[in-house]
N, C-alpha and C positions, 0 to 999 in steps of 0.2 A: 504493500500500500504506500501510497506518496500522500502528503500533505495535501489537505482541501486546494490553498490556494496556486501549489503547484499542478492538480487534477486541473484547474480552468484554465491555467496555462494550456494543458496539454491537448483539451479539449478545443482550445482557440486553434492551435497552430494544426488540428486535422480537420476543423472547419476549413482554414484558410488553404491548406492545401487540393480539400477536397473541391474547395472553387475553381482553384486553377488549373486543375486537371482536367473539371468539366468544360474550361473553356481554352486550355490548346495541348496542356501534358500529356493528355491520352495519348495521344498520337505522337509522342515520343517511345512509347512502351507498348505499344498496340502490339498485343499480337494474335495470331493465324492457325489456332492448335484448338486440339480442343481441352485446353487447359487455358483457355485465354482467360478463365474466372479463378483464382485461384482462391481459397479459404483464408490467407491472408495478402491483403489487397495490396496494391503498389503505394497507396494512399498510408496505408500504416507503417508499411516500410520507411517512409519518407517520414513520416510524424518522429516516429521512433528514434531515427538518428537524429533530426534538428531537435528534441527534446534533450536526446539524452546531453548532447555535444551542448546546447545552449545554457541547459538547466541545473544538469547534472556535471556537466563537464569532462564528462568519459569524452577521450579523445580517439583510443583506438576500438576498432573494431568490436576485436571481443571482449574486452570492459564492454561497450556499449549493448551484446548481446548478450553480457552475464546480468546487466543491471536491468534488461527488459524483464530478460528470464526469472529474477528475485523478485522485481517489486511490480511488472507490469502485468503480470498474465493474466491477471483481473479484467487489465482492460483488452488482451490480445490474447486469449487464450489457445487460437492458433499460429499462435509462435513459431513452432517447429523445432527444427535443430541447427544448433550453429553453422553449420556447412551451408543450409541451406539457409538461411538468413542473409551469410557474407554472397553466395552468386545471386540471392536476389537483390542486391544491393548494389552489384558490380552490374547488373546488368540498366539499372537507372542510372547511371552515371549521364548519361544524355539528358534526363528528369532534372538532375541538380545542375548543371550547364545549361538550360534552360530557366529554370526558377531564376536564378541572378538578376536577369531584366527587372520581371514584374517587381521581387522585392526592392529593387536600388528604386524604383521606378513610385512606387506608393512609399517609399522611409524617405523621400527628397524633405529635408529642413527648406525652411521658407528664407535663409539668410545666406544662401549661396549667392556666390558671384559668378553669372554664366559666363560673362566674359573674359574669366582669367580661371585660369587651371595649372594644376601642379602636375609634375611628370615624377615616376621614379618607379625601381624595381628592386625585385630581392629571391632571392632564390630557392625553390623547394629542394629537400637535397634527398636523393633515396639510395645516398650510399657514397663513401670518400672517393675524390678521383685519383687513388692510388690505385681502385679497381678498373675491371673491362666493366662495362654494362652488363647488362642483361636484362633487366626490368625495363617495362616499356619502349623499345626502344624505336618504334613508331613517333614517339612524341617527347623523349629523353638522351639529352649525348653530355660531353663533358662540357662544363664553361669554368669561368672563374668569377669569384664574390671578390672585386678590389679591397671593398671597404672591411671585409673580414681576412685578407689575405691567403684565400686559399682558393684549390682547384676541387671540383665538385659536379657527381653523375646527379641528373636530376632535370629538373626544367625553370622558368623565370616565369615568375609572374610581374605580370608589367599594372599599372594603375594608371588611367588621367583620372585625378578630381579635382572636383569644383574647390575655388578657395573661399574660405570662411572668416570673417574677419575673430582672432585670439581662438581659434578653436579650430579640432582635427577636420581635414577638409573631408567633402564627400566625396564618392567614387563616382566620374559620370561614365566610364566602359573600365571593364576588367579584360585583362588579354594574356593568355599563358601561350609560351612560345620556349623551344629548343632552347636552354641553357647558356649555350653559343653561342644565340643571336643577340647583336650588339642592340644597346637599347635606339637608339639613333636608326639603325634600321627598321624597329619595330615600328617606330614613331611616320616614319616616311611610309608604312606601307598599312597601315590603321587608321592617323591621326592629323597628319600634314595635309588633308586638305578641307578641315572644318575652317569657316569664315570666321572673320572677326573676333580673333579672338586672340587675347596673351598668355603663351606658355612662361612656364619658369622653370628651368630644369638643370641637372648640375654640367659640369665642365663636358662631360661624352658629348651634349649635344650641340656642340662648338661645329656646324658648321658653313661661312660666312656666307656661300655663294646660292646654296641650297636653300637657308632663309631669305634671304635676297629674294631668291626667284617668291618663293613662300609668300611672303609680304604683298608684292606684284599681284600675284595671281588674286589671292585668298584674303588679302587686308590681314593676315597674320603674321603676330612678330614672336620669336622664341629671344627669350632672356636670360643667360647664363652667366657664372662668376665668369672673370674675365679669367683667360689662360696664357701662358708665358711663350711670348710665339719666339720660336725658334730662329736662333743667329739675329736676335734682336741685343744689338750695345748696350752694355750695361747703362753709358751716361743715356741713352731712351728710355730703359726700362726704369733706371730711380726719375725719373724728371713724371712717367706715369703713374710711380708707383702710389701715391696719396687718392688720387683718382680712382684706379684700378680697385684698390684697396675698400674705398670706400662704396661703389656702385657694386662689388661682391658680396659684402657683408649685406648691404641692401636685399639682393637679390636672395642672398642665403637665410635672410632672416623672413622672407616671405615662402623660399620652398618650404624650412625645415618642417611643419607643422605635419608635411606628406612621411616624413620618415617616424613621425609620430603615428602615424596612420597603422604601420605595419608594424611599429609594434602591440599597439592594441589588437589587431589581428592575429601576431603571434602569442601573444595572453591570451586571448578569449579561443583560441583555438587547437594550439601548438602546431598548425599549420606547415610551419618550416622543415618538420620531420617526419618524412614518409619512407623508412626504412624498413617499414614491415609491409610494403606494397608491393604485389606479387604480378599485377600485370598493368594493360595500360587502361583498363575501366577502372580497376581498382585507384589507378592514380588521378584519373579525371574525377570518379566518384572523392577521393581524397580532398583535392583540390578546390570542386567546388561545392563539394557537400558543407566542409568546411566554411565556407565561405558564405554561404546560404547562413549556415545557423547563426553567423557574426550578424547578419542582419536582420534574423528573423525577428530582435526582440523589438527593432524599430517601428515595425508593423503592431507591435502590441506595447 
């Protein structure tokens, strides 16, 4: 048994699920058997994990399938068994990859700034890059974390959100991409051709001619700390340096709020560590099941 006021919780968040399934998730999980009705729904599978992961905070798997199994079967009494919990969980991963919209889409605070957005990324890791791969590897290769100094099998999730004036910004698109790929790419093949609009983003996304053209086309400008341009004279570089100095700290002091972002996502979820992910549903279910529950309590 759970707590009364955690029972409403739970009961909210498979109302709300069960809405949005009748209006596009089905047909993410449709299927063509004649077990297309199963004794326990897709609906409950999905309640089950964002409860357990938002409420409860079991963040793997089977915590989350030991703590149905203890205190839910009241409300799920066709549970099952853990094997078959984890592949019916892996096979929604498309379900939680979908949720993301609607939720970012109904938790928008009213004190966003559409016209300026933060950029930045951080890495899921599902195992050191002193290994080969093997997990996922449709959608996982090696990269490297600068800012934690190390090399890592796994993938990036990237972030534009909106900025908020003294507070964590929101997310307006989430985007998981190969580890590998440079943030500055993701950017040009996602995000560089939204209008009007100011990014802010750190030193990688230095680059002069591509925003150039950017600006031209689309009215948008990307804003970064300045960077030390190469075979530049020392007597140039001290004559900028007060300048340079000064419009960085600027700049830095309006992204940082976004690295604040992901750590609240790495608390509320432990996101970062997907070492017990055995293939590439399981990693996307990972990813943005996870993700889902970070926002489900917006909605309530």
């Amino acid at each position: 048994m759970i707590p009364q006021a955690k029972a409403v919780k739970l009961i909210e968040i498979y109302f709300y699920i069960c809405k949005r399934f009748e209006e596009d998730l089905q047909y993410c999980c449709e299927r063509f058997s004649n077990n297309k009705n199963p004794q326990l729904s897709d609906q409950e599978i999905v309640t089950i994990y964002l409860y357990a992961v938002y409420l409860e905070e079991w963040f793997k798997v089977k915590q989350i399938y030991s703590f149905a199994d203890t205190h839910l079967r009241s409300w799920f009494p066709k549970l099952g068994s853990y094997q078959a919990f984890n592949n019916r969980l892996n096979r929604l991963s498309e379900v939680f990859t979908r949720l993301i919209n609607p939720l970012l889409a109904d938790g928008m605070p009213d004190d966003c700034f559409a016209d300026q957005s933060l950029l930045d990324s951080m890495p899921i890791i599902t195992c050191s890059g002193k290994r080969s791969a093997k997990v996922a590897r449709e959608i996982a290769d090696k990269g490297v974390c600068s800012s934690k100094g190390m090399y890592y099998l796994g993938v990036k999730f990237h972030a534009l959100a909106f900025r908020r004036e003294a507070r964590i910004p929101f997310p307006e698109q989430l985007l998981v991409t190969l580890a590998s790929v440079n943030d500055l790419t993701a950017f040009k093949e996602a995000w560089s051709e939204i209008p009007n609009r100011c990014f802010f983003g750190d030193k990688i996304f230095q680059n002069s001619d591509f925003f150039q053209l950017m600006e031209r086309k689309f009215n948008s400008i990307m804003l970064t700390p300045i960077k030390a341009v190469k075979g530049q004279s020392e007597q140039e570089r001290q004559r900028l340096k007060a300048t340079n100095d000064l419009f960085s700290r600027a700049v830095s002091r309006v992204r940082q709020p976004i690295e604040s972002f992901f750590c609240w996502i790495i608390e509320k979820t432990d996101i970062q560590r997907a070492s017990k992910v055995r293939s590439t549903k399981g990693l996307l279910t990972h990813v943005f099941g996870k993700i889902a529950a970070a926002f489900i309590h917006l909605i309530f």
